[in-house]
TIGU-239524 format. One line per 2 residues: number of its first residue (from 1); their letters; for each residue x, y, z of N, C-alpha, C, CB. Coordinates in Angstrom, 2 decimals. Glycine has a CB too. Example, Ala and Ser with C-alpha at 12.3 -4.5 7.8 and 13.67 -1.06 7.14 Angstrom:
TIGU-239524
1	as	13.19 -5.69 7.80 12.30 -4.50 7.80 13.20 -3.30 7.80 11.31 -4.47 9.05  12.85 -2.25 7.08 13.67 -1.06 7.14 12.90 0.03 7.87 14.08 -0.60 5.72
end
This chain:
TIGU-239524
1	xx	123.15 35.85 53.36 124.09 36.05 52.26 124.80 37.39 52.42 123.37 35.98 50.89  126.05 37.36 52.34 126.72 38.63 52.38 126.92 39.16 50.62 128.30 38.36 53.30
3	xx	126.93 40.97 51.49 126.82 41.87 50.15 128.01 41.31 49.31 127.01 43.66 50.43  127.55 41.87 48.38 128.85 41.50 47.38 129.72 42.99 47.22 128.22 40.86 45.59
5	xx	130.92 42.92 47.29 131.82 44.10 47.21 133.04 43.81 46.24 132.35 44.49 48.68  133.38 44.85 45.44 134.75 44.86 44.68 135.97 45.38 45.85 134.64 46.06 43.22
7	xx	137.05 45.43 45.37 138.37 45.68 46.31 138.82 46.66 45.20 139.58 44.19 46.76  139.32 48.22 45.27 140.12 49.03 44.87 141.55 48.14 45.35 139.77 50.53 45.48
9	xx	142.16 47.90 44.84 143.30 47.12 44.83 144.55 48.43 43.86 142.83 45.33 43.90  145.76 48.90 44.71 146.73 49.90 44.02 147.81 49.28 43.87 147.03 51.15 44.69
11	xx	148.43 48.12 44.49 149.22 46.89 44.76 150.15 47.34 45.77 149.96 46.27 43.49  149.69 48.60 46.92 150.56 49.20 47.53 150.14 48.29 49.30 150.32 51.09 47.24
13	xx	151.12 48.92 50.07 150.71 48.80 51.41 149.05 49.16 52.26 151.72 49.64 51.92  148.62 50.39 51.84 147.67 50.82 52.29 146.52 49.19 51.85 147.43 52.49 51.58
15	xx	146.52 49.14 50.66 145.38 48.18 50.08 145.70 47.32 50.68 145.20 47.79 48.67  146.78 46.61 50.88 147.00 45.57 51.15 146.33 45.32 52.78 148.44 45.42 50.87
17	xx	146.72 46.21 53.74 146.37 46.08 54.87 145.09 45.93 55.30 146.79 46.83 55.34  143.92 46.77 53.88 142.75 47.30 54.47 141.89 45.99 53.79 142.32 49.08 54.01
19	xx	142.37 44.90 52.40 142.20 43.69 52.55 142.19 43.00 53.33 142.60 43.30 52.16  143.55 42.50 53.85 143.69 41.52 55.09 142.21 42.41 55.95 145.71 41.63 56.11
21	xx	141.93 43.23 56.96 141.09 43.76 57.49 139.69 43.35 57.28 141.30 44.83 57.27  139.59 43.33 55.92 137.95 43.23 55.24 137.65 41.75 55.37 137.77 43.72 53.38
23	xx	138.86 41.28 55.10 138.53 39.63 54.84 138.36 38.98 56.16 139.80 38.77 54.03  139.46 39.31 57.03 138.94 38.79 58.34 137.67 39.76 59.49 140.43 38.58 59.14
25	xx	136.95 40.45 58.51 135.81 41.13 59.57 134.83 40.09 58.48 135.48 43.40 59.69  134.90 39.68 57.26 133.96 38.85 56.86 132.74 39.04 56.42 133.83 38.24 57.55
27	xx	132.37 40.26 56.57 130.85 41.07 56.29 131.02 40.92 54.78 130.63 42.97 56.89  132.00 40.96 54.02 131.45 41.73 52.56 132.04 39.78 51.73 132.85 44.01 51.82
29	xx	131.63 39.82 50.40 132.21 38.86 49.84 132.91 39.64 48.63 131.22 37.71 49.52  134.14 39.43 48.79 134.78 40.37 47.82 135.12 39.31 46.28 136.40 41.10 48.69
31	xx	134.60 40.27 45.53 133.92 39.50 43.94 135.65 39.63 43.25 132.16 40.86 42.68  136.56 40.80 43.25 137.71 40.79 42.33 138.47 42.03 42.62 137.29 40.72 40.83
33	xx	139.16 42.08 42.44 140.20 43.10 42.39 140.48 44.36 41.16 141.33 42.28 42.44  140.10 45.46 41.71 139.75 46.40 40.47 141.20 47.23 40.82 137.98 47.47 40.55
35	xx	141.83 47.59 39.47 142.85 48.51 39.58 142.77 49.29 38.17 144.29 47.78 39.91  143.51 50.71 38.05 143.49 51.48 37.33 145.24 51.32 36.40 143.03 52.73 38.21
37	xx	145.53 50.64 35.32 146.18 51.26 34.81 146.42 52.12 33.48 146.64 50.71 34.99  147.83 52.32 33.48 148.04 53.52 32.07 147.75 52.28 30.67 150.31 54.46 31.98
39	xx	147.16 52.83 29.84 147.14 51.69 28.73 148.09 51.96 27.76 145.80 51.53 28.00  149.19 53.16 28.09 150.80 52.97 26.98 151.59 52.01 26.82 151.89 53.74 27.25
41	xx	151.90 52.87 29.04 152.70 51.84 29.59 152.66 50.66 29.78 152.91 52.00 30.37  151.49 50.11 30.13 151.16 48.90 30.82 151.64 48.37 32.35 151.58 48.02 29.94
43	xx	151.54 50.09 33.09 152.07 49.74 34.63 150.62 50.14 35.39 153.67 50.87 35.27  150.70 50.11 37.03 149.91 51.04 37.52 149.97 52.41 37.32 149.93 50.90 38.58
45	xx	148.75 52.75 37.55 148.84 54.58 37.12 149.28 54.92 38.89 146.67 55.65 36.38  150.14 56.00 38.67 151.20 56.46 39.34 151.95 55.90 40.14 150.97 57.21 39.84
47	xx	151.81 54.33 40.88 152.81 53.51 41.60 154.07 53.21 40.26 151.94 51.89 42.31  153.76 52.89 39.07 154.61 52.94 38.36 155.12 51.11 37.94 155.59 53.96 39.12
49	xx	154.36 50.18 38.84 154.34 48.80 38.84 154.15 48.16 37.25 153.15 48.37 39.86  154.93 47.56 36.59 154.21 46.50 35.80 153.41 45.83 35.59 154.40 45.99 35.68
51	xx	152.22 45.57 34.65 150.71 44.92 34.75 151.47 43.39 35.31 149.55 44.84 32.88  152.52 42.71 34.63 152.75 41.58 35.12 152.71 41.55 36.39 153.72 41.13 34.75
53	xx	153.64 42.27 37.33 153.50 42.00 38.51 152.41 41.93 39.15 154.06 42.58 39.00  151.23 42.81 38.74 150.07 43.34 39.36 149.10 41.87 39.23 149.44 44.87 38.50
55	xx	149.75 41.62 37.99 148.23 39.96 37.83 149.08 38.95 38.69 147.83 38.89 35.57  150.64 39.01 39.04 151.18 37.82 39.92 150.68 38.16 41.65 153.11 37.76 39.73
57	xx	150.08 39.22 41.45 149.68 39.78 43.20 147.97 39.19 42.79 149.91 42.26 43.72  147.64 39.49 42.04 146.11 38.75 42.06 146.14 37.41 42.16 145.26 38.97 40.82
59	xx	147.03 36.96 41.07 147.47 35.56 41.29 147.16 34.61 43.19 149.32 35.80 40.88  148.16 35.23 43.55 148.73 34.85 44.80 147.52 35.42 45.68 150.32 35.48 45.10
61	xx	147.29 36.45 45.68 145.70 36.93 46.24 144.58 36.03 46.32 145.09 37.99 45.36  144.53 35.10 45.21 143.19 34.35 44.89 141.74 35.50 44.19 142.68 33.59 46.61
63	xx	142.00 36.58 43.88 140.90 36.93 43.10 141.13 37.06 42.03 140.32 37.85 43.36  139.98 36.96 41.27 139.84 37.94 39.77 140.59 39.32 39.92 138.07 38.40 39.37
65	xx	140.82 39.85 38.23 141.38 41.15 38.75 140.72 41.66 37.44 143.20 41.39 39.09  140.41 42.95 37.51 139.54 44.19 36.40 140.62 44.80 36.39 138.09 45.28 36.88
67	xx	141.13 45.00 35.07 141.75 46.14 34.91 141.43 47.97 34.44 142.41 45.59 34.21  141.11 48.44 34.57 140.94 49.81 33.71 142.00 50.55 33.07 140.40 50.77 34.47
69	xx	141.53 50.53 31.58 142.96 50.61 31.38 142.63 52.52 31.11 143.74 49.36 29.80  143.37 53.27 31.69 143.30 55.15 31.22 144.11 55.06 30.06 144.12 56.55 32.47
71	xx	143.97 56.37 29.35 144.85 56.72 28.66 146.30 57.51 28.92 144.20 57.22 28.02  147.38 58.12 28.37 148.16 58.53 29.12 147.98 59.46 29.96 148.90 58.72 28.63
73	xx	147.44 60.76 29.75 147.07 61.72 30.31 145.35 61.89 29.79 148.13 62.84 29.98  144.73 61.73 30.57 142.96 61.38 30.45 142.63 62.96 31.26 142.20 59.47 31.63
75	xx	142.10 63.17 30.55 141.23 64.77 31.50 140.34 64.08 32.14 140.23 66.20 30.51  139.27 64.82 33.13 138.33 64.54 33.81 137.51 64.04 33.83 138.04 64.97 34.04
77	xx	136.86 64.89 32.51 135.98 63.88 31.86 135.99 62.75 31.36 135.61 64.19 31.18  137.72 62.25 30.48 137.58 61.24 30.29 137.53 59.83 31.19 138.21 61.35 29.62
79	xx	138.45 60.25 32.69 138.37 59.76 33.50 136.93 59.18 34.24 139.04 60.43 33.94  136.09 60.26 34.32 134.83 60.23 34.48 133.99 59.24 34.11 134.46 61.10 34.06
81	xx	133.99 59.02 32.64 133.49 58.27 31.88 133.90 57.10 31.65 133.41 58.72 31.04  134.85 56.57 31.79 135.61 55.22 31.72 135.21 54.99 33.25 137.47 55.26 31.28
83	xx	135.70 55.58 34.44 134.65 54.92 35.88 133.46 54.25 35.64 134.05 56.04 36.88  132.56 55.67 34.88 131.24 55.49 35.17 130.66 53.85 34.52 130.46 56.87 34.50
85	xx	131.25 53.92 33.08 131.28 52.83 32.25 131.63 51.27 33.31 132.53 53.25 31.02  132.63 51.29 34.01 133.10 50.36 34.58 132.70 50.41 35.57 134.12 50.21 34.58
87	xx	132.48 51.29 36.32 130.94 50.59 37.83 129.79 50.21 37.46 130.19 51.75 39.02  128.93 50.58 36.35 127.34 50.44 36.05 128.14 48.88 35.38 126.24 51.97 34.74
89	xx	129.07 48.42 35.02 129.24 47.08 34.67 129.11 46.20 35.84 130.49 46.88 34.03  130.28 46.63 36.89 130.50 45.90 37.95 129.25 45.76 38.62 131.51 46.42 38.74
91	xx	127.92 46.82 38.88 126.89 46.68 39.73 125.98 45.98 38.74 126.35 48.02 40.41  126.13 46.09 37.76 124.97 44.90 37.17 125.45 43.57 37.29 124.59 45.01 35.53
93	xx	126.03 43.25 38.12 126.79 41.82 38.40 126.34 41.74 39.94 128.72 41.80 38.13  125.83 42.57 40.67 124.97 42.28 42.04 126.07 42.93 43.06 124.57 40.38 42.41
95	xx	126.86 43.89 42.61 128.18 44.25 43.88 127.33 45.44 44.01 130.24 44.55 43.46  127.44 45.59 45.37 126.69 46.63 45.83 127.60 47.63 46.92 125.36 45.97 46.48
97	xx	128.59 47.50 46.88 130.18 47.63 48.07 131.40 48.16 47.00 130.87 45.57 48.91  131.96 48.79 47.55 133.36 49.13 46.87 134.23 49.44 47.86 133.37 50.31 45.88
99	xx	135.33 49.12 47.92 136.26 49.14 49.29 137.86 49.94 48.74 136.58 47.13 49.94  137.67 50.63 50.07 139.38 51.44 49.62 140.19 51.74 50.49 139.43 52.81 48.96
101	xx	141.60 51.51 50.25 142.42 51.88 51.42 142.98 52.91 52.29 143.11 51.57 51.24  141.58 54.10 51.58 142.10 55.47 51.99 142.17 55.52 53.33 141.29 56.61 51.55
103	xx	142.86 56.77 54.14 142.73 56.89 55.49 142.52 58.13 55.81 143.73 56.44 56.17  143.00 59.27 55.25 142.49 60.62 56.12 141.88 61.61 55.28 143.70 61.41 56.88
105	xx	141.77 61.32 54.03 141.62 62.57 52.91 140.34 62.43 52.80 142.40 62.55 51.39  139.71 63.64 53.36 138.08 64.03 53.86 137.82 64.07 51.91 137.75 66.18 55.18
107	xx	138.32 64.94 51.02 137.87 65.23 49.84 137.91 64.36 48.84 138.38 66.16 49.49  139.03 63.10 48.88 139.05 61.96 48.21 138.13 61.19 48.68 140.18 61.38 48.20
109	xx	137.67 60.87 49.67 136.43 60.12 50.25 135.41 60.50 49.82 136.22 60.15 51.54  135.24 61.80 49.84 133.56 62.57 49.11 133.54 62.41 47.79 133.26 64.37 49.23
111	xx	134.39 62.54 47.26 134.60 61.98 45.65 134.35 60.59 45.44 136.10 62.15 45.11  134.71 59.86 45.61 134.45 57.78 45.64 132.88 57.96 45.85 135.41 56.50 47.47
113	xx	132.50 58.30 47.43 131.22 57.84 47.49 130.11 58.97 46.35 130.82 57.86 49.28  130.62 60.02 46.29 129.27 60.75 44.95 129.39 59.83 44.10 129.53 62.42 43.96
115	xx	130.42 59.35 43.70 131.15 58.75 42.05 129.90 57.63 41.98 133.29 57.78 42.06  129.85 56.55 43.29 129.45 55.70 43.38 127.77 55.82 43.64 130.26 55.18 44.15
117	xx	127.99 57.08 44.66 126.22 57.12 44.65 125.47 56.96 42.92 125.67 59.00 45.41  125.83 57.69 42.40 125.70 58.00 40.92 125.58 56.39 40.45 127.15 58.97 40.20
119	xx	126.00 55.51 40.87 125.50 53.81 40.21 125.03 52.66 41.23 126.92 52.97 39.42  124.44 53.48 42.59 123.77 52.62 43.73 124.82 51.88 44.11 122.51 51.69 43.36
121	xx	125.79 52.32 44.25 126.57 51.78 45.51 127.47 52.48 46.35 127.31 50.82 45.16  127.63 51.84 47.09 128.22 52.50 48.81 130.09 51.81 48.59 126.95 51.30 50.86
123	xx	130.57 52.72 49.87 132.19 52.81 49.54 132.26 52.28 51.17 133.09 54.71 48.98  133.52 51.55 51.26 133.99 51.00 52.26 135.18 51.86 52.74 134.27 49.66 51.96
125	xx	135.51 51.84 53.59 136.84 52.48 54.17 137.71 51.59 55.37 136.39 53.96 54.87  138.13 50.81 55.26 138.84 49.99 56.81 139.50 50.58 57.41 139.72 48.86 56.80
127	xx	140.13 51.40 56.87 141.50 52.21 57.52 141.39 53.18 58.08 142.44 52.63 56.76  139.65 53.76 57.52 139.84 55.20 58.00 139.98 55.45 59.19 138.95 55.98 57.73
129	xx	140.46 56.96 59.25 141.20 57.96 60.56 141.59 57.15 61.82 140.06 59.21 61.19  142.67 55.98 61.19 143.31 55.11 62.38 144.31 55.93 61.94 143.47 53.32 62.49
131	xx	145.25 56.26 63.11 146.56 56.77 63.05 147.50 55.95 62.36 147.04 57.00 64.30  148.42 56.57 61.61 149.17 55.90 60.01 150.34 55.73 60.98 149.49 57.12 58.21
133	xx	150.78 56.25 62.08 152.13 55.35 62.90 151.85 54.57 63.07 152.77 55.54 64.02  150.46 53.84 63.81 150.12 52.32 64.22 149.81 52.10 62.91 148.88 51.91 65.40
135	xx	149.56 52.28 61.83 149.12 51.24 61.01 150.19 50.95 60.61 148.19 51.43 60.04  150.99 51.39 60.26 152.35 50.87 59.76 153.48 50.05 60.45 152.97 51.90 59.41
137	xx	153.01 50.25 61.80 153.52 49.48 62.89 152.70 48.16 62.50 153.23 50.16 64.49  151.54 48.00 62.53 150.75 46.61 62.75 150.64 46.49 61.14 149.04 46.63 63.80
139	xx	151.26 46.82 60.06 151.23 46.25 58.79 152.53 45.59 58.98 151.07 47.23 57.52  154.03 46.46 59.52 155.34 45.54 59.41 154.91 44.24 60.93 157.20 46.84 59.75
141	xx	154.06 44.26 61.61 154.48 43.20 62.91 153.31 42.32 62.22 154.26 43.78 64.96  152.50 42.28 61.04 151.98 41.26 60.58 152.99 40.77 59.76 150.79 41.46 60.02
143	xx	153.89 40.95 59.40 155.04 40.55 58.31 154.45 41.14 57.11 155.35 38.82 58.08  154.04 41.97 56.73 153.81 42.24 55.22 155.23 42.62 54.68 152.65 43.51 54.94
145	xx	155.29 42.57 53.17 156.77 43.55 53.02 156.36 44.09 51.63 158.59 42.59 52.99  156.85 45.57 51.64 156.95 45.87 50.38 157.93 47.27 50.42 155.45 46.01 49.73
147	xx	158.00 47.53 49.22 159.00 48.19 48.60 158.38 49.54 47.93 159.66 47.22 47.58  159.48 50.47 47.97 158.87 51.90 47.96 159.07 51.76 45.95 160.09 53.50 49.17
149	xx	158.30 51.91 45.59 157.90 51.91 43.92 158.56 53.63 43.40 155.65 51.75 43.64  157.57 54.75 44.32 157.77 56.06 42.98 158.11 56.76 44.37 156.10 56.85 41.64
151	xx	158.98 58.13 44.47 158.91 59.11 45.50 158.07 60.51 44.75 160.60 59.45 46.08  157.76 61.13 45.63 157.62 62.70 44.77 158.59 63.67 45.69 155.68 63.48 44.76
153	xx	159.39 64.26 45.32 160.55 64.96 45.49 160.88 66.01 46.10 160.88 65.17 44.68  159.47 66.42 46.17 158.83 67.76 47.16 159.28 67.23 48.19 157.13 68.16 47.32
155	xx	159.08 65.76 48.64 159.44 65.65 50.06 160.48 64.48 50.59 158.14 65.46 50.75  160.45 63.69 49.32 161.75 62.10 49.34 162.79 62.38 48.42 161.06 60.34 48.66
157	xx	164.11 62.63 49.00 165.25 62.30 47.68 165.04 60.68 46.70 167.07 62.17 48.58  165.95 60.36 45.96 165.64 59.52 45.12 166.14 58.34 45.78 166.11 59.80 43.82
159	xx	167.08 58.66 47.01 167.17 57.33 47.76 166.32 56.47 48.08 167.56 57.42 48.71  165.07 57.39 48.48 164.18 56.26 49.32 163.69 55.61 48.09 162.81 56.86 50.45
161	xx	163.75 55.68 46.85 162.92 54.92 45.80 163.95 53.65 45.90 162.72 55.75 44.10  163.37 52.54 45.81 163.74 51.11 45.80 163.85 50.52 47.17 165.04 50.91 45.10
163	xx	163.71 51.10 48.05 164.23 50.97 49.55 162.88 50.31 50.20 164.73 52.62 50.37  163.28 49.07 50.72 161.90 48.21 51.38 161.37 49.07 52.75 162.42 46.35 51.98
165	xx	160.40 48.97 53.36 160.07 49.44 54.18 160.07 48.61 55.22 159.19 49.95 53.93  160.81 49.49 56.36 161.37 48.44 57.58 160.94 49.41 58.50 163.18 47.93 57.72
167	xx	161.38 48.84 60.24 161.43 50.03 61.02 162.49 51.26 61.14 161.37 49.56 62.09  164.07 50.52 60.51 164.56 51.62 59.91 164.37 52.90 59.12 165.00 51.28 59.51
169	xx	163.40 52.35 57.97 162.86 53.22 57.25 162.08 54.64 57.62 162.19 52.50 56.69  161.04 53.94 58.12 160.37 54.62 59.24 161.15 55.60 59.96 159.93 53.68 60.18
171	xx	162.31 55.51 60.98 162.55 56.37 61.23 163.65 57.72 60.62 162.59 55.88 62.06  163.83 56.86 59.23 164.90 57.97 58.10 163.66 59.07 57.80 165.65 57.00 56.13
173	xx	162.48 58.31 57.78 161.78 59.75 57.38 161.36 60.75 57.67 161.13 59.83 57.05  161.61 62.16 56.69 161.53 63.16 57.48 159.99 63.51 58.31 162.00 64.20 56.60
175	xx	159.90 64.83 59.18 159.38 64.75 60.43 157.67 65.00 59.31 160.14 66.16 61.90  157.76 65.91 58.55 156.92 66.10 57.36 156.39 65.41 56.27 157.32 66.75 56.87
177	xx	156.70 63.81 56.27 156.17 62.91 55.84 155.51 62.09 56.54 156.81 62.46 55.32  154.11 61.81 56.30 153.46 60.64 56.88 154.14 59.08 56.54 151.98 60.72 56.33
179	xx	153.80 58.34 57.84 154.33 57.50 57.67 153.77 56.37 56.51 154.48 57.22 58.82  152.41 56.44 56.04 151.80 55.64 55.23 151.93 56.47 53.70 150.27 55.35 55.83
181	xx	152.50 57.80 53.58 152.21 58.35 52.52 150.99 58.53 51.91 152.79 57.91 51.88  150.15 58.91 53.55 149.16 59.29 53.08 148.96 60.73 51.41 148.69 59.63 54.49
183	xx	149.52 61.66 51.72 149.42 62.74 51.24 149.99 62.48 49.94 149.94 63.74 52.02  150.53 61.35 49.53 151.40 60.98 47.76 152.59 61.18 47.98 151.10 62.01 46.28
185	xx	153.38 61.18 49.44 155.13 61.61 49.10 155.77 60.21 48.98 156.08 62.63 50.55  154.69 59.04 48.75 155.30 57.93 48.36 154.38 56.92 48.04 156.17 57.51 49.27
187	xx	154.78 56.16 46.90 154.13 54.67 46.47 154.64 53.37 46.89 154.18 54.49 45.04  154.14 52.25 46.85 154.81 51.05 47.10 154.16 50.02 46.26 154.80 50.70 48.55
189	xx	154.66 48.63 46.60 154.63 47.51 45.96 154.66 46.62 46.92 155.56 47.35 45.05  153.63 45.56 47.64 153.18 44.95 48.40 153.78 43.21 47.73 151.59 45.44 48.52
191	xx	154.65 42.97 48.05 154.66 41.83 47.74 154.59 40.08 48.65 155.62 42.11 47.13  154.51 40.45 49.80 154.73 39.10 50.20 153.84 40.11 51.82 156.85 38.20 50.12
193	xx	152.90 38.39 52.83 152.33 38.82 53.00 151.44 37.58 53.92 152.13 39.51 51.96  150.25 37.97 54.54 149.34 36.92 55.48 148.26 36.74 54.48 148.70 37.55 57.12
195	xx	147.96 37.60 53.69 147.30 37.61 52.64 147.51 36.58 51.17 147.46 38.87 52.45  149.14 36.88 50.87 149.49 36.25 49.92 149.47 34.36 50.02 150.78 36.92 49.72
197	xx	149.26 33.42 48.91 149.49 32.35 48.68 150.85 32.47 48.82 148.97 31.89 47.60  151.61 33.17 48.20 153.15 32.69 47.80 153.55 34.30 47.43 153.34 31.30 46.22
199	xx	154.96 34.42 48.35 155.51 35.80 47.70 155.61 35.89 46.32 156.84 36.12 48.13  155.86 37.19 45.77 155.60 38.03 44.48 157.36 37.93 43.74 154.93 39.99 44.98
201	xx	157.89 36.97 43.45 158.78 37.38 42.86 159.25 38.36 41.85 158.92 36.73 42.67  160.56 39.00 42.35 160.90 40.44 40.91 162.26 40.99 41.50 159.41 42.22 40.81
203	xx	162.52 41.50 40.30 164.34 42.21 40.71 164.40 43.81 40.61 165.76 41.62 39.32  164.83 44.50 41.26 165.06 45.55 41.74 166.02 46.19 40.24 165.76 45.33 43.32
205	xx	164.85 46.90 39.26 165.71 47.55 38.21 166.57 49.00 38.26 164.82 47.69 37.18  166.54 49.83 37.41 167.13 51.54 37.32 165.62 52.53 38.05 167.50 52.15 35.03
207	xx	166.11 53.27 38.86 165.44 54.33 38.99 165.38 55.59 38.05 165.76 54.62 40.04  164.14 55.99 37.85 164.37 57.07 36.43 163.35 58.01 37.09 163.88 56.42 34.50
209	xx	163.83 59.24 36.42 163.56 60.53 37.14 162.01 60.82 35.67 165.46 61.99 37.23  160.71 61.29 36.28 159.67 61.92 35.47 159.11 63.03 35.94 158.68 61.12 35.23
211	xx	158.97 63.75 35.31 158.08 65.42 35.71 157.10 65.50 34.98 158.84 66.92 35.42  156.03 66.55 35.71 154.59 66.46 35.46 153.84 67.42 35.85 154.06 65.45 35.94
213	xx	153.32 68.52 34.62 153.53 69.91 35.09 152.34 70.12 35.88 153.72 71.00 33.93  152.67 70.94 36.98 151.80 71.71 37.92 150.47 71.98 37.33 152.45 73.04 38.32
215	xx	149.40 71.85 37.76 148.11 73.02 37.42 148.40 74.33 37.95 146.59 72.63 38.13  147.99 75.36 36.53 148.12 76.74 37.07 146.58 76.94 37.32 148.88 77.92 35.98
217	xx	147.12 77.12 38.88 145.44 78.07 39.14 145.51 79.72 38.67 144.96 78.16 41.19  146.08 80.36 38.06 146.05 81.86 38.11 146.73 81.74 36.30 147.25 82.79 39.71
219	xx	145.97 82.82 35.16 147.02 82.94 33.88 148.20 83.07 34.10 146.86 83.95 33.03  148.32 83.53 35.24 149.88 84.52 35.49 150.77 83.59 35.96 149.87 85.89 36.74
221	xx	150.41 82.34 36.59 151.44 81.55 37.05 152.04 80.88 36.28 151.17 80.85 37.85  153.72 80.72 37.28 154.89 80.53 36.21 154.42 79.00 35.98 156.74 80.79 36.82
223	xx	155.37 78.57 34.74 155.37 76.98 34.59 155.62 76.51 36.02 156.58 76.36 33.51  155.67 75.12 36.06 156.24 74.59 37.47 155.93 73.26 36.92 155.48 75.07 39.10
225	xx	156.89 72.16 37.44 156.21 70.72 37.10 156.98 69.93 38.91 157.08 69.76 34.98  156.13 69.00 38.98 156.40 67.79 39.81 157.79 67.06 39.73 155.40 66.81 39.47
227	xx	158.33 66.53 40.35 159.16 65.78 39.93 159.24 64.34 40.77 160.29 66.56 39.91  158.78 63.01 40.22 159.26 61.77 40.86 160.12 60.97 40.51 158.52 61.07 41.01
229	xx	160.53 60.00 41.46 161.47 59.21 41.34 160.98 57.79 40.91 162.16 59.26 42.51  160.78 56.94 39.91 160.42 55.63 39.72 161.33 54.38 39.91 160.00 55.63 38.56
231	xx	161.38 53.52 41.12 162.01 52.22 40.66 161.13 51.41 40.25 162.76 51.54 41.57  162.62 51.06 39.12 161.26 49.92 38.35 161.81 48.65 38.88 161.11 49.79 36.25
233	xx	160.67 47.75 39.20 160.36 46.35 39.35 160.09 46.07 38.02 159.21 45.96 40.33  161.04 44.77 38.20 160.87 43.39 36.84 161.31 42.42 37.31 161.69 43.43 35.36
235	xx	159.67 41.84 36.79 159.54 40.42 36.96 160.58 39.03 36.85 158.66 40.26 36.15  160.60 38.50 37.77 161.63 37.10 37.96 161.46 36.24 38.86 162.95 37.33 38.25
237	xx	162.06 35.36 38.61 162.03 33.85 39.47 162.85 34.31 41.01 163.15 32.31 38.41  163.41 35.16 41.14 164.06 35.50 42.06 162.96 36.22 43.15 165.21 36.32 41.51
239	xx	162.96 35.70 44.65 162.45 36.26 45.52 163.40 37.26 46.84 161.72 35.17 45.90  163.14 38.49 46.78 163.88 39.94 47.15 163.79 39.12 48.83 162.75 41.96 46.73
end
C-alpha cells in the first residue's frame, strides 16, 4: 500500500509540474489538493486567482480540494495556527506525506518540514535543485500552458502581467529573473495541461496595481511598500 500524501497545490506552473512528476513516479497516493486562500477576497493568497477558477483546476485535476481560508493580513501566529489546525486534521485521516513545488529556497524548505515535523509528517520536494532553465523548458515541451497572474515590480514591468508563458517569454526576461520565479518576481495560472481532463476555461480581465508595506527591520527605517501587478482572470466558457 502506498503512503498517503496531500499535494500543496498554488494553481501555478511550479505545482503543476511537480504533480505531473509525483503521479507518474507513483510512490505516494495523493488524497487532495490543499491550497491557501484570502477569505475577503476569495482568490489565491498572492497568485491573485479566483476560488472559481481554482475548484475548475481541481475539477479537471480529478482531486478533492481543501481550502484554507487566511484572513486578510494574518500575523504569524495566526498563520501558525490555522496550519497547525489543518495538518493535525489532514494526518488524522492516515496522510503521512505533504508535497511541494519548491525548488531552491534552503529556508522555505526548513520551514514546511519543522511545520510538519510538529504533526508526524514528512515533506516531499520533486523539483528540488533541478535547474529552473530546464524545468521550464520540459514544463513548455510537455505542452503545459499558463499565464503570468501577479508581477512584483522590483523586477517585472506591468507588461509581463497577463502574458502566457512561451519560449518568447523566456527570453524577454531580464538576465536577473529566474526563469521559474523562483524568488516571487512572478505568479501564474496553470491552465491546460498532460495533467488536466479538459482545459481551464477564463478571459483575460484589467490589470490593477497593489502595494504592501515593507517590514522595517531597524525603528529608523523609512516607510517603503512593494508594489505588484495583478491580472485578473474571470471565469468563462471561452478557452484562451
Amino acid at each position: 500500500m502506498k503512503p498517503k500524501a496531500i499535494f500543496n497545490w498554488s494553481s501555478g506552473k511550479d505545482s503543476a509540474l511537480a504533480l505531473y512528476k509525483i503521479l507518474l513516479e507513483n510512490k505516494f497516493e495523493i488524497t487532495s489538493l490543499l491550497t491557501s486562500i484570502n477569505k475577503e477576497f476569495r482568490r489565491i493568497s498572492m497568485h491573485g486567482v479566483p476560488v472559481s477558477l481554482l475548484e475548475k483546476q481541481a475539477e479537471s485535476l480529478g482531486f478533492p480540494l481543501i481550502k484554507i481560508e487566511l484572513p486578510r493580513e494574518p500575523s504569524m501566529e495566526e498563520y501558525r495556527e490555522i496550519m497547525a489546525q489543518t495538518m493535525n486534521a489532514i494526518q488524522s485521516q492516515g496522510v503521512t506525506h505533504s508535497v511541494f513545488g519548491d525548488i531552491f529556497l534552503e529556508d522555505l524548505r526548513k520551514y514546511r518540514e519543522d511545520q510538519l515535523k510538529e504533526v508526524g509528517m514528512e515533506a516531499v520536494f520533486p523539483l528540488w535543485k533541478r535547474n529552473t532553465s530546464d524545468l521550464i523548458d520540459e514544463f513548455l515541451d510537455l505542452d503545459f500552458k499558463t499565464i503570468i497572474t501577479c508581477v512584483n515590480e522590483t523586477y517585472l514591468d506591468k507588461s509581463f502581467a497577463g502574458r502566457i508563458i512561451d519560449k518568447d517569454l523566456i527570453k524577454d526576461l531580464p538576465k536577473n529573473v529566474d526563469p521559474c520565479g523562483e524568488n516571487g518576481e512572478f505568479h501564474t495560472f496553470t491552465f491546460d495541461g498532460p495533467i488536466f481532463k479538459a482545459p481551464i476555461p477564463f478571459e483575460i480581465g484589467e490589470t490593477v496595481k497593489k502595494t504592501y508595506p515593507k517590514p522595517k527591520l531597524n525603528p529608523e527605517d523609512q516607510d517603503d511598500e512593494y508594489v505588484f501587478w495583478f491580472c485578473d482572470l474571470i471565469q468563462s466558457q471561452r478557452i484562451i
